[in-house]
SERO-4910 file (N, C-alpha, C, O; in steps of 0.05 Angstrom, whole numbers):
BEGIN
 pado doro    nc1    nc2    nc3   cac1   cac2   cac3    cc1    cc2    cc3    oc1    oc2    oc3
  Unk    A     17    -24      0      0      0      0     17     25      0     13     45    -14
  Unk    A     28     24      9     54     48     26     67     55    -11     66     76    -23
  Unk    A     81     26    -21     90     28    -45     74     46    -73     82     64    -87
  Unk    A     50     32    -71     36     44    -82     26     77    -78     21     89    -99
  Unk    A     23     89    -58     27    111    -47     41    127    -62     34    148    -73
  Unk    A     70    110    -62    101    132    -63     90    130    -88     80    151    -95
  Unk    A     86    110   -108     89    109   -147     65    137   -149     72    157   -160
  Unk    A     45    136   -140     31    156   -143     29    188   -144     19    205   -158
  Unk    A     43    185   -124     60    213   -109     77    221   -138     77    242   -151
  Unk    A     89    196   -143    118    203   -165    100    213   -187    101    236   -194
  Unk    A     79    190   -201     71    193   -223     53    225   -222     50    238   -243
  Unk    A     44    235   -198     25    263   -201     47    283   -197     40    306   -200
  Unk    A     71    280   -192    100    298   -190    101    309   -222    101    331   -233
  Unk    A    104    274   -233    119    285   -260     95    293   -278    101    302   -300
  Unk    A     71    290   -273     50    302   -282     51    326   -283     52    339   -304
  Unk    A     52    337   -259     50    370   -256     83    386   -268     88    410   -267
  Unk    A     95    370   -277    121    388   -283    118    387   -311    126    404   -327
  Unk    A    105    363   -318    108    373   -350     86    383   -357     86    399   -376
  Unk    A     59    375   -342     48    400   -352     53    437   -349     39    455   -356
  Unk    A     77    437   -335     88    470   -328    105    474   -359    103    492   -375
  Unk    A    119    454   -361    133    456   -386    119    456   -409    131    468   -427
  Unk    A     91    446   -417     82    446   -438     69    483   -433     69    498   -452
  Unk    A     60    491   -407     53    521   -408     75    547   -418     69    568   -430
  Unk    A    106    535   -406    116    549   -417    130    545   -451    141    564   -463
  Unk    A    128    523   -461    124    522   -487     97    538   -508     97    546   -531
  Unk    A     79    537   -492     62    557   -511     69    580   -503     56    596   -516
  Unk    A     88    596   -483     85    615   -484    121    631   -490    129    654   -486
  Unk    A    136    601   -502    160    612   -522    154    623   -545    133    620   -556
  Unk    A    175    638   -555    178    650   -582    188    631   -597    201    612   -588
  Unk    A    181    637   -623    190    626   -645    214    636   -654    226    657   -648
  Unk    A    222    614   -671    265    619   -664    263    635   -709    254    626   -730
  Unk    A    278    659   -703    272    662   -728    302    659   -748    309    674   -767
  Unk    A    316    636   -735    334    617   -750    334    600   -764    352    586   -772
  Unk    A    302    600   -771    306    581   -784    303    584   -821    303    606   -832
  Unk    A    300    558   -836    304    569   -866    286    588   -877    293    600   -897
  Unk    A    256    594   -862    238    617   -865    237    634   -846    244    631   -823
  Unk    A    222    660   -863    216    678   -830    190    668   -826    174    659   -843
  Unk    A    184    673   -789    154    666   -790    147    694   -792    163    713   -793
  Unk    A    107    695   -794     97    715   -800     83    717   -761     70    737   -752
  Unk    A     89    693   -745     70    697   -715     98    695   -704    116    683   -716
  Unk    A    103    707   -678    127    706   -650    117    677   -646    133    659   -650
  Unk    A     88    670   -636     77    653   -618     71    628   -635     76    625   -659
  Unk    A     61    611   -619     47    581   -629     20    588   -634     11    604   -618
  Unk    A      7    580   -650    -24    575   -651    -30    572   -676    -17    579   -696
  Unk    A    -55    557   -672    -75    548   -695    -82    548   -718   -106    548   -722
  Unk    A    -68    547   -737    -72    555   -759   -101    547   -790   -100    538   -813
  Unk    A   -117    554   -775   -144    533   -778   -144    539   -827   -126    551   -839
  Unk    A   -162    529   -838   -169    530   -851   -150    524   -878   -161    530   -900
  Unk    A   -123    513   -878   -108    507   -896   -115    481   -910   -130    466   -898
  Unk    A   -107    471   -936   -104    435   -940    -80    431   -939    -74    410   -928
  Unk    A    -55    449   -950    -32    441   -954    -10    440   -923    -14    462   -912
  Unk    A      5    427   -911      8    419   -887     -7    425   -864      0    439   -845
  Unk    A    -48    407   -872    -56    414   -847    -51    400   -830    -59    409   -809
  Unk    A    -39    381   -829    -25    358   -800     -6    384   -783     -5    388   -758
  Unk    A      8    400   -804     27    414   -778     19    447   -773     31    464   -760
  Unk    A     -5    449   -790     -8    479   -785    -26    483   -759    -35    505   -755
  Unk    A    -33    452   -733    -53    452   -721    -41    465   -691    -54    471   -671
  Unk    A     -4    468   -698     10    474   -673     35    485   -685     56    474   -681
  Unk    A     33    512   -704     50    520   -711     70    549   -707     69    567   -689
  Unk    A     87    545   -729     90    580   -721     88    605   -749     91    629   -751
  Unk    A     79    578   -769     73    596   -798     54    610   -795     37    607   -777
  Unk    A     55    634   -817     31    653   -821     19    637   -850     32    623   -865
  Unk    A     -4    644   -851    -18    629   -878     12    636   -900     27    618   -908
  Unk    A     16    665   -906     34    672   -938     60    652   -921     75    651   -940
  Unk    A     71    639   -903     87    625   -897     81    595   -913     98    586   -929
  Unk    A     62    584   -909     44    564   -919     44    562   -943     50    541   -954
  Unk    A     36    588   -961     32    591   -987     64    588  -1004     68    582  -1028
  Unk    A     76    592   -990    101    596  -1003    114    568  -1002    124    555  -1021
  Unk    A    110    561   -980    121    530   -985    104    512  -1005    117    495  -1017
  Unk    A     79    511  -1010     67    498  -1025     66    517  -1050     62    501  -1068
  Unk    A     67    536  -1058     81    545  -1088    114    537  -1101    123    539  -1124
  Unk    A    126    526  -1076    153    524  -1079    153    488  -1085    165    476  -1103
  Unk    A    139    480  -1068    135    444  -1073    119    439  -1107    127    426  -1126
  Unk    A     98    452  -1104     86    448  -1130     97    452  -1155     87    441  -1175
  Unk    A    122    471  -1157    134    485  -1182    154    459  -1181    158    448  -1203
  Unk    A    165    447  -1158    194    426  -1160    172    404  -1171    183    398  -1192
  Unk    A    146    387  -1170    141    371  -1179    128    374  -1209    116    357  -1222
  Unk    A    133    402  -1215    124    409  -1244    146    397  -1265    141    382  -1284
  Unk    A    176    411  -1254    196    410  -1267    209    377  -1267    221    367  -1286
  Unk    A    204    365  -1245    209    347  -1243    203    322  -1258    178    320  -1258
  Unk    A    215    299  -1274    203    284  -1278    183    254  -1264    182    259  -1240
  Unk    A    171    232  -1267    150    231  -1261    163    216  -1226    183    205  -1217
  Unk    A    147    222  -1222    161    215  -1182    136    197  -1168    111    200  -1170
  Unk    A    151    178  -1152    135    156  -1141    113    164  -1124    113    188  -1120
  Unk    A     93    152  -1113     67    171  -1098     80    169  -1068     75    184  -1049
  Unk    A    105    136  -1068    107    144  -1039    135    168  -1032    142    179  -1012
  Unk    A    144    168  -1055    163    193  -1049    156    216  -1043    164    229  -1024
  Unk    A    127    224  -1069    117    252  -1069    115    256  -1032    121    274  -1016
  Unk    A    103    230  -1029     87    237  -1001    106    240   -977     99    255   -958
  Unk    A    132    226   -975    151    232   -953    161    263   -958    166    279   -940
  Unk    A    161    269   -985    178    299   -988    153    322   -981    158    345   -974
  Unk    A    128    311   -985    118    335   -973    112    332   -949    102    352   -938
  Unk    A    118    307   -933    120    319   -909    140    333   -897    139    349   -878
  Unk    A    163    326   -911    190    330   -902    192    360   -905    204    372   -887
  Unk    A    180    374   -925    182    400   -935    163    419   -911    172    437   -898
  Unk    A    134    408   -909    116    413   -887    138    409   -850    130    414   -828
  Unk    A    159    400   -856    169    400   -828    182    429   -823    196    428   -803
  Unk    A    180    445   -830    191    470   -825    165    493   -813    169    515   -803
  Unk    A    136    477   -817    124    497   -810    114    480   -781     95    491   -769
  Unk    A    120    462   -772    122    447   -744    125    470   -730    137    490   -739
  Unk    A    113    469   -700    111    484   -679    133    478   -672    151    494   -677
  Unk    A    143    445   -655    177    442   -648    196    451   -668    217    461   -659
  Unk    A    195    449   -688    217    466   -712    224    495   -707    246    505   -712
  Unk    A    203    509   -697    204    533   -698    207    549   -681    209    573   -684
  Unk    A    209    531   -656    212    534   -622    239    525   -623    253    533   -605
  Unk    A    256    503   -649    276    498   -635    283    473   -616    305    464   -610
  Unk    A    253    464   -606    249    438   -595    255    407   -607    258    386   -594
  Unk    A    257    410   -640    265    395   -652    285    410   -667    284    434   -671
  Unk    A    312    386   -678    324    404   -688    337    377   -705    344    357   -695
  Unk    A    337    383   -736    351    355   -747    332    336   -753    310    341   -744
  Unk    A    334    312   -768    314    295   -775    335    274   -761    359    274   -761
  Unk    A    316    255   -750    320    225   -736    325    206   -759    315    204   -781
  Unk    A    345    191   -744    362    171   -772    336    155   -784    334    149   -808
  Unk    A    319    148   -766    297    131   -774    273    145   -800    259    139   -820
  Unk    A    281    171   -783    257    185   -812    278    182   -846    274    176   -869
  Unk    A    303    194   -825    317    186   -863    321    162   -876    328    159   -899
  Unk    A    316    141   -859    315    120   -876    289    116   -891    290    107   -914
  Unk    A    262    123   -879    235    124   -881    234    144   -914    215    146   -930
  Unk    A    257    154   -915    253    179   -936    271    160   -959    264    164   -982
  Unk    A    294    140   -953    309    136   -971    293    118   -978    292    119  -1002
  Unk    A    275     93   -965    263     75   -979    233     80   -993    215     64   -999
  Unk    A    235    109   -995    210    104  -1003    214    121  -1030    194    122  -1045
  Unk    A    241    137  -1041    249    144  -1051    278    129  -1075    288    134  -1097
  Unk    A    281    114  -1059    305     88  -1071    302     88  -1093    322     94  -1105
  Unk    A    281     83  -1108    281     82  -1139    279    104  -1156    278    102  -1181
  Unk    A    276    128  -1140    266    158  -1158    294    171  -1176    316    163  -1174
  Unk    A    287    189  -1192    303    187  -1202    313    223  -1183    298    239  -1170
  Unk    A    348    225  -1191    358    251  -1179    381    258  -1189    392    242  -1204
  Unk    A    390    279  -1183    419    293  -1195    423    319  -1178    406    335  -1171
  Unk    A    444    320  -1173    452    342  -1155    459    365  -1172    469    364  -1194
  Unk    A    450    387  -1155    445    415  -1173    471    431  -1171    482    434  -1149
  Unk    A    478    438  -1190    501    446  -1195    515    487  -1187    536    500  -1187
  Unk    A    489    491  -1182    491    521  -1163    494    512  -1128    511    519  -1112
  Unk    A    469    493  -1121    470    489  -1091    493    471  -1081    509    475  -1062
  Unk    A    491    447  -1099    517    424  -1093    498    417  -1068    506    420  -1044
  Unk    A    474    408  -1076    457    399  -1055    437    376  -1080    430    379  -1103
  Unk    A    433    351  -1057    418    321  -1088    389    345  -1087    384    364  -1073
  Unk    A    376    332  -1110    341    349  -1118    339    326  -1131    355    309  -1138
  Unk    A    309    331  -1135    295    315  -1157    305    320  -1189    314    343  -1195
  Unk    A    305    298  -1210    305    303  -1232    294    308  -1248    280    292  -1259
  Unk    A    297    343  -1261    276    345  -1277    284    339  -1299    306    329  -1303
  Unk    A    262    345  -1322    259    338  -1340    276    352  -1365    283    336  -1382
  Unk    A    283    374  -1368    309    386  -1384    333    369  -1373    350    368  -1391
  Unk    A    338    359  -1355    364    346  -1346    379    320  -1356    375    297  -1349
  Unk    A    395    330  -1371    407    304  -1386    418    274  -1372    411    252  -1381
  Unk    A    434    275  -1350    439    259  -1336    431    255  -1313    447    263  -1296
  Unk    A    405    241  -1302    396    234  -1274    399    201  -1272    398    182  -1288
  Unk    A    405    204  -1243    410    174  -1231    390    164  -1207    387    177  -1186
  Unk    A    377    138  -1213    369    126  -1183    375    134  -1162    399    138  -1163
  Unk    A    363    139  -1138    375    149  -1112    395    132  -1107    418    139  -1108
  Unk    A    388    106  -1101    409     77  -1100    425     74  -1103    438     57  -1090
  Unk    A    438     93  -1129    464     92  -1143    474    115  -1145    489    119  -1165
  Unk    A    469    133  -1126    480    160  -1116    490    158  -1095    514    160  -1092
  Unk    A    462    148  -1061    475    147  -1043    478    126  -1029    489    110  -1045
  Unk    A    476    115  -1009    477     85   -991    454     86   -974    439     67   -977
  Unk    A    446    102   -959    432    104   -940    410    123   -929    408    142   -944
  Unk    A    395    125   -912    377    151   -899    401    177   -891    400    199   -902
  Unk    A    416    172   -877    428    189   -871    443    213   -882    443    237   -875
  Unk    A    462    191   -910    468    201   -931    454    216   -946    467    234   -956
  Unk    A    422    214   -953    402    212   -968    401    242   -962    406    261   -978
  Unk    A    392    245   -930    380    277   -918    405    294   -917    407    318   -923
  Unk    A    419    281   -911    455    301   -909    451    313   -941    442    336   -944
  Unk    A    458    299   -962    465    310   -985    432    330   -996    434    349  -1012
  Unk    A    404    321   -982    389    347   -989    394    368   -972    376    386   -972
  Unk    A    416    372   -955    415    400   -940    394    394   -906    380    412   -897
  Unk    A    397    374   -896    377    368   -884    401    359   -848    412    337   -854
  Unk    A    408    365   -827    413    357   -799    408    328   -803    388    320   -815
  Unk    A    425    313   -793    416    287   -780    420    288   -750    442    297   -744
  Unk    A    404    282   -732    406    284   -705    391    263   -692    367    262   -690
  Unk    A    410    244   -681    400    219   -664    383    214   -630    376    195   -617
  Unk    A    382    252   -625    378    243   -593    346    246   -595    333    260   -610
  Unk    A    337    227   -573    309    225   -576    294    222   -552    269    218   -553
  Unk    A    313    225   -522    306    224   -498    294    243   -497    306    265   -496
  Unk    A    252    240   -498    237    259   -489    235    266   -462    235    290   -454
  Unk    A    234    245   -446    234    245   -412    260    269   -402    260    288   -387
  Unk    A    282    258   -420    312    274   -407    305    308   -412    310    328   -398
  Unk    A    292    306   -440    294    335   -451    276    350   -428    284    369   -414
  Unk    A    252    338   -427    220    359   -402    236    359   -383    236    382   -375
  Unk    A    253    344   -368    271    347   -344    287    369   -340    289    385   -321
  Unk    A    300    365   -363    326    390   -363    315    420   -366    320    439   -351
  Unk    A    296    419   -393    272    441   -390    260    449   -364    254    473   -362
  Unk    A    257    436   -347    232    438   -325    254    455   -295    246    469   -276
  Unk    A    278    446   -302    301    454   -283    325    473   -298    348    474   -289
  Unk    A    315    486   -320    320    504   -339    353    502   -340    369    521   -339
  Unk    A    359    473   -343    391    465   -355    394    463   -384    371    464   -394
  Unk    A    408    462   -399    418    470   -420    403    436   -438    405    412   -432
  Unk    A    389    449   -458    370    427   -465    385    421   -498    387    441   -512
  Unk    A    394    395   -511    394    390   -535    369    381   -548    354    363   -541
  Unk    A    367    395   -568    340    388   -587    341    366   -591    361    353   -598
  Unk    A    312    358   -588    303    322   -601    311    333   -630    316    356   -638
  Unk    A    312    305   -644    304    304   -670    273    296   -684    257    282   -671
  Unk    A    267    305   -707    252    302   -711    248    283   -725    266    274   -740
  Unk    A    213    268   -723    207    250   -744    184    242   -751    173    221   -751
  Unk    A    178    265   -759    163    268   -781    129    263   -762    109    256   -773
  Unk    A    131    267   -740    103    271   -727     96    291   -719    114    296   -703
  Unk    A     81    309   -718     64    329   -719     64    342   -682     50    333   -664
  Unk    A     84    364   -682     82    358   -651     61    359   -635     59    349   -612
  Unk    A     39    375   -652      8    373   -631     -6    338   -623    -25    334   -608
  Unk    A     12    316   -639      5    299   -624     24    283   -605     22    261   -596
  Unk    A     40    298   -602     72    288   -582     62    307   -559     65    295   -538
  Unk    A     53    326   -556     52    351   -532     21    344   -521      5    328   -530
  Unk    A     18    361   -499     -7    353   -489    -31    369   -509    -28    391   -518
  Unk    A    -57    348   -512    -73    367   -533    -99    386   -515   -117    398   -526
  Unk    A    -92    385   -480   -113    400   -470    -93    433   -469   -101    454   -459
  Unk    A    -70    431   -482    -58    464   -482    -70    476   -506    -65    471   -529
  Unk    A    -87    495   -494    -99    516   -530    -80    532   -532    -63    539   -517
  Unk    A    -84    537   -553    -66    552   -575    -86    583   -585   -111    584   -589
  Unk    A    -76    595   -587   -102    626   -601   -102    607   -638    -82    599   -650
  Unk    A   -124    606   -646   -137    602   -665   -129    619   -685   -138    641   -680
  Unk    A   -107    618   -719   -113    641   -732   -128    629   -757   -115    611   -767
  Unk    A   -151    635   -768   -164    626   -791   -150    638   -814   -133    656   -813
  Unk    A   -155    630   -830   -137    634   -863   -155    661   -865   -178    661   -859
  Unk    A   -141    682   -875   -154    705   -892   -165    699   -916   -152    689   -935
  Unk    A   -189    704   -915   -199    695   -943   -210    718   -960   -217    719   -984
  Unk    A   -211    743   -933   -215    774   -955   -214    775   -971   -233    777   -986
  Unk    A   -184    773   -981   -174    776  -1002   -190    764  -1024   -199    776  -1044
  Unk    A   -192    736  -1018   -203    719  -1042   -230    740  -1047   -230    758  -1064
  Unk    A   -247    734  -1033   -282    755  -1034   -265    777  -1045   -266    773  -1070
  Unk    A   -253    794  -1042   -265    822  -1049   -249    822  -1079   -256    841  -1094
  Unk    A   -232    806  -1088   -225    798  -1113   -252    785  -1133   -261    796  -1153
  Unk    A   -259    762  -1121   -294    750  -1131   -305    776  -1140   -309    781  -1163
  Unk    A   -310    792  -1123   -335    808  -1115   -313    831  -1144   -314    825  -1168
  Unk    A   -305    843  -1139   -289    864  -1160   -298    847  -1191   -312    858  -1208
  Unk    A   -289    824  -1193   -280    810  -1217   -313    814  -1231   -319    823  -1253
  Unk    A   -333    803  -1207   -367    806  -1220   -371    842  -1215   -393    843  -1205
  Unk    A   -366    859  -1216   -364    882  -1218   -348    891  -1247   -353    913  -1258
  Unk    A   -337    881  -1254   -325    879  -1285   -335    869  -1305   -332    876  -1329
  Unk    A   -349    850  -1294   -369    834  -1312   -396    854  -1317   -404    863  -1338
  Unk    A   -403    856  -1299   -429    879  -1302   -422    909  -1320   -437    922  -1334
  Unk    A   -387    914  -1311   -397    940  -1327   -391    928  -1361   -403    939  -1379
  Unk    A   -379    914  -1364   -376    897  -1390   -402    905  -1401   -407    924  -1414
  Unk    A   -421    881  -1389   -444    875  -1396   -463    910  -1409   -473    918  -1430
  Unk    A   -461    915  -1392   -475    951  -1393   -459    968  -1413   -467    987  -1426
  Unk    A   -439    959  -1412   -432    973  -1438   -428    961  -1461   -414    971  -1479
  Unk    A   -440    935  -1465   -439    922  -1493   -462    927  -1491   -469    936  -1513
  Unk    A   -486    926  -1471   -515    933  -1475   -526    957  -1493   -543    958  -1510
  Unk    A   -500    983  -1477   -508   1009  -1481   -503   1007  -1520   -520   1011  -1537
  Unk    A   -472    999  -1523   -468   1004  -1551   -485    987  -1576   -484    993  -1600
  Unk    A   -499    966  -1566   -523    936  -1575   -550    965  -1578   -567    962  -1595
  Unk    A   -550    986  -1564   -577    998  -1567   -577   1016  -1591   -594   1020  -1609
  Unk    A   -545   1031  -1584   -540   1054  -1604   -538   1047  -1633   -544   1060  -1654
  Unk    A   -526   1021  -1628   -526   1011  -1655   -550   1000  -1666   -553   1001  -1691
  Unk    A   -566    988  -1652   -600    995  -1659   -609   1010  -1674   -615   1010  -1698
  Unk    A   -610   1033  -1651   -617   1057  -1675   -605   1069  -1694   -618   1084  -1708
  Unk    A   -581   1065  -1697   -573   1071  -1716   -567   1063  -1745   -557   1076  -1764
  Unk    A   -580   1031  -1742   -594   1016  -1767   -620   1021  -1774   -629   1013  -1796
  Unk    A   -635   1033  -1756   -667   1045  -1754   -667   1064  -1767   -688   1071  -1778
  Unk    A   -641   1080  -1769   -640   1108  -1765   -638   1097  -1803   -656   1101  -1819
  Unk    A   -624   1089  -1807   -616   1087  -1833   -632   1074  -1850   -629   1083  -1873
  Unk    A   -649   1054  -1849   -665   1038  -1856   -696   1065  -1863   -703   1070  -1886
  Unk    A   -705   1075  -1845   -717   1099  -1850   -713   1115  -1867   -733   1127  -1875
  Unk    A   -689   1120  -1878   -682   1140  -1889   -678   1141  -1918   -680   1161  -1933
  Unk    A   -670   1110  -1925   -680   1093  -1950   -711   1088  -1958   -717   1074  -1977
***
């Protein structure tokens, strides 16, 4: 009984410390080191997107943050030639990892050897060539005279994310990290892999809600049928004049 006591005591200890740590994680800044700027300081909600809505649910992007990465993914699978569905699908998550809440806090830092292997086998057969401005591997597009199998470029996951410009980082002690956090010692970033931290963190911490601006879109709609109308009224107006002015002539004969 007594035993049981103490485990309880322990287990409502480390309860209450990490939920202190997950309060003061919503209320860090966003680290603006990283390969984008954000458009929020804070974490929150990024409601109303399709394109990385797994990570916009605990982030630190602003929608035009969002937009840019998925104008930037969509143009590489334009140029690109034809690419596997399970590749497409690791690279956009992999690409969507930058707008991660831990990415942007700094809480993750690097991809976990396991995600790069997850990226090399699902990619193993795609075709690639390294770009000759970055000296970083890319996909192979289609103007490109010589592309090679991933397989026969690199060996491994590790290799795979190293040569796209990508951290490899092995540490993954979550328990060690809330600890060191919680007694504000000098903390090394987990690595990441490829999970969405709103489901790694506690999901009763809210976040402020930002909905996608869609103004913009409406008052563009709304302008565009405002163009249409005066169109219309003025092909109407000149459809009348020119009426009468075959009336006018027809009379006159």
């Amino acid at each position: 009984m007594i035993i049981q006591i103490i485990l309880l005591s322990v287990v409502y200890a480390q309860l209450g410390y990490v939920q202190e740590v997950m309060n003061q994680l919503v209320d860090q800044e966003c680290s603006l080191k990283n390969r984008i700027a954000y458009g929020q300081q804070k974490l929150h909600n990024l409601q109303g997107m399709y394109f990385c809505d797994s990570y916009a649910k605990r982030t630190c992007c602003s929608q035009q943050n969002l937009e840019e990465l998925k104008y930037k993914w969509y143009r590489e699978q334009q140029q690109a030639v034809e690419i596997s569905q399970q590749c497409q699908e690791i690279f956009t998550k992999t690409i969507c990892s930058d707008c991660d809440g831990d990415i942007g806090q700094q809480i993750r830092f690097g991809f976990c050897p396991h995600y790069c292997n997850q990226m090399y086998q699902a990619c193993w057969r795609d075709l690639f060539q390294y770009d000759e401005k970055t000296q970083k591997l890319r996909l192979c597009y289609q103007n490109d005279v010589l592309c090679s199998e991933l397989r026969n470029i690199v060996n491994n996951g590790d290799q795979f994310c190293t040569s796209l410009g990508y951290k490899v980082n092995s540490y993954t002690n979550r328990d060690e990290w809330i600890e060191n956090k919680y007694l504000n010692l000098t903390t090394t970033p987990l690595c990441w892999d490829g999970t969405p931290s709103h489901r790694i963190w506690s999901s009763e911490t809210k976040l402020p809600q930002t909905k996608v601006n869609q103004k913009n879109n409406k008052q563009s709609f709304n302008d565009q049928q405002k163009s249409y109308y005066r169109l219309y009224i003025f092909a109407g107006i000149i459809l009348v004049i020119g009426f009468f002015i075959v009336v006018k002539i027809f009379l006159k004969k």
